[in-house]
N, C-alpha and C positions, 0 to 999 in steps of 0.2 A: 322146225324150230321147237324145240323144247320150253315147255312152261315153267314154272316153280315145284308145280309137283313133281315133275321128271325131273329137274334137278334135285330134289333131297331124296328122288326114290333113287337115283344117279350115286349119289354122296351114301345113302343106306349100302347099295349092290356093293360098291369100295371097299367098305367098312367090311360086310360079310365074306367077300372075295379075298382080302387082305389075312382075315382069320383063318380062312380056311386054309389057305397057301401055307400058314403058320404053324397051323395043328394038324388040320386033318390029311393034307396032301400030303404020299409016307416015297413020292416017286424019286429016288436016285439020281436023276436027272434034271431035276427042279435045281436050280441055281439060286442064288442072295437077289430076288426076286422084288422089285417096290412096283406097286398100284399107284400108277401116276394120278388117271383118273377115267369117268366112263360116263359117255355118252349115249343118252340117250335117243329113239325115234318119238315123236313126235307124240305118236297115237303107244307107245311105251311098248311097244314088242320085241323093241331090240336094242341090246345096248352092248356097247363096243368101250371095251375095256382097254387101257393103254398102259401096258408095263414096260419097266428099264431092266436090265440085267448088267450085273458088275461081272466081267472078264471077255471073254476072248468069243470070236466069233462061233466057234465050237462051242461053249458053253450057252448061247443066244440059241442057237442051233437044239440043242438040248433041252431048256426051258422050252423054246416053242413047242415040242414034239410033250414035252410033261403036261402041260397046258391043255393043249389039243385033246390028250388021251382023260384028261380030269376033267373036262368040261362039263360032263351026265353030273357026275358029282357034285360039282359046282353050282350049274342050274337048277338042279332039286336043292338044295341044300338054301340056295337062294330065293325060290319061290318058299320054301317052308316057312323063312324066316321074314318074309315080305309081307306073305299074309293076301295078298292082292287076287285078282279073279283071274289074272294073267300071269305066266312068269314070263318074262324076258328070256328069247336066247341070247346068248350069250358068246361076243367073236372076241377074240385076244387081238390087237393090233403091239410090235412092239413100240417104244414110243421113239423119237429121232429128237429130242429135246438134249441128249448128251452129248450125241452128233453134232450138232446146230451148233453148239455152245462151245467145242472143241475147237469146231471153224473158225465161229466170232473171235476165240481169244487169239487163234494163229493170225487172224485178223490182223487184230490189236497189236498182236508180237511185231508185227510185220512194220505198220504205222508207225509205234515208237522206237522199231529202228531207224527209220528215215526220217522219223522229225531228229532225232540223234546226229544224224550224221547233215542235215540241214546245219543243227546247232554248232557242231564241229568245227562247218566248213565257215560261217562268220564269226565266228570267232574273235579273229584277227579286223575283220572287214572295216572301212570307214568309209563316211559320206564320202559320195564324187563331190558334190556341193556342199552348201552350208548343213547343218543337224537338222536345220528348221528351216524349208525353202518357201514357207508361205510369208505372203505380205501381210505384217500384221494393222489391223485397224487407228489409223489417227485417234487418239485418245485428246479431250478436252485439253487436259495438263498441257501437252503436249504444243497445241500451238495457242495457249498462253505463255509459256517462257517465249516463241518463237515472236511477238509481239510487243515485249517490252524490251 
């Protein structure tokens, strides 16, 4: 479990990894590339960074392999600017957060067609019984007129 310190030394690595991707990384095969976010270990030796990529699974394909090959870069680049006794290596994970969220809404898609066609089909529909089949409660009023 990560501390507070591993979290903003977490939230700094982002920040430098996201820069670098921006400026210094010159690879052909880097893609529209976002730093979701990066995990730290416990004892801060290792922290595992989680990016999305915008296209196609050959382009995902391609990032990873840019990623992989700039990592040296990235690790010094990142202890430089960290300043700490340790640098962190550093693993790419892609993230499954666009994934997820594609399914949820096909989900959804799926749901309000069937509450749709629920809605459709009563429509038309009417009570078998009365609207209101409950006995409603003897009310005072009530059997006062019934006594005079």
């Amino acid at each position: 479990m990560a501390g507070p310190r591993n979290a903003k030394v977490g939230d700094r690595i982002k920040v430098i990894v996201a820069q670098m991707l921006e400026r210094r990384v010159k690879d052909p095969r880097l893609g529209f590339v976002t730093i979701t976010d990066v995990r730290m270990t416990g004892d801060g030796q290792q922290a595992s960074v989680f990016y999305t990529v915008m296209g196609d699974e050959r382009q995902r394909d391609d990032t990873a392999a840019a990623l992989r090959s700039a990592t040296g870069l990235i690790r010094s680049e990142v202890g430089k600017q960290l300043g700490t006794r340790i640098t962190p290596s550093i693993t790419f994970f892609l993230d499954s957060v666009p994934e997820t969220a594609k399914e949820i809404e096909e989900l959804l898609a799926k749901v309000k067609a069937s509450d749709d066609e629920v809605l459709s089909r009563t429509a038309g529909a009417q009570y078998a019984g009365d609207a209101d089949p409950y006995k409603k409660p003897v009310t005072d009023t009530d059997t006062d007129e019934d006594d005079e």
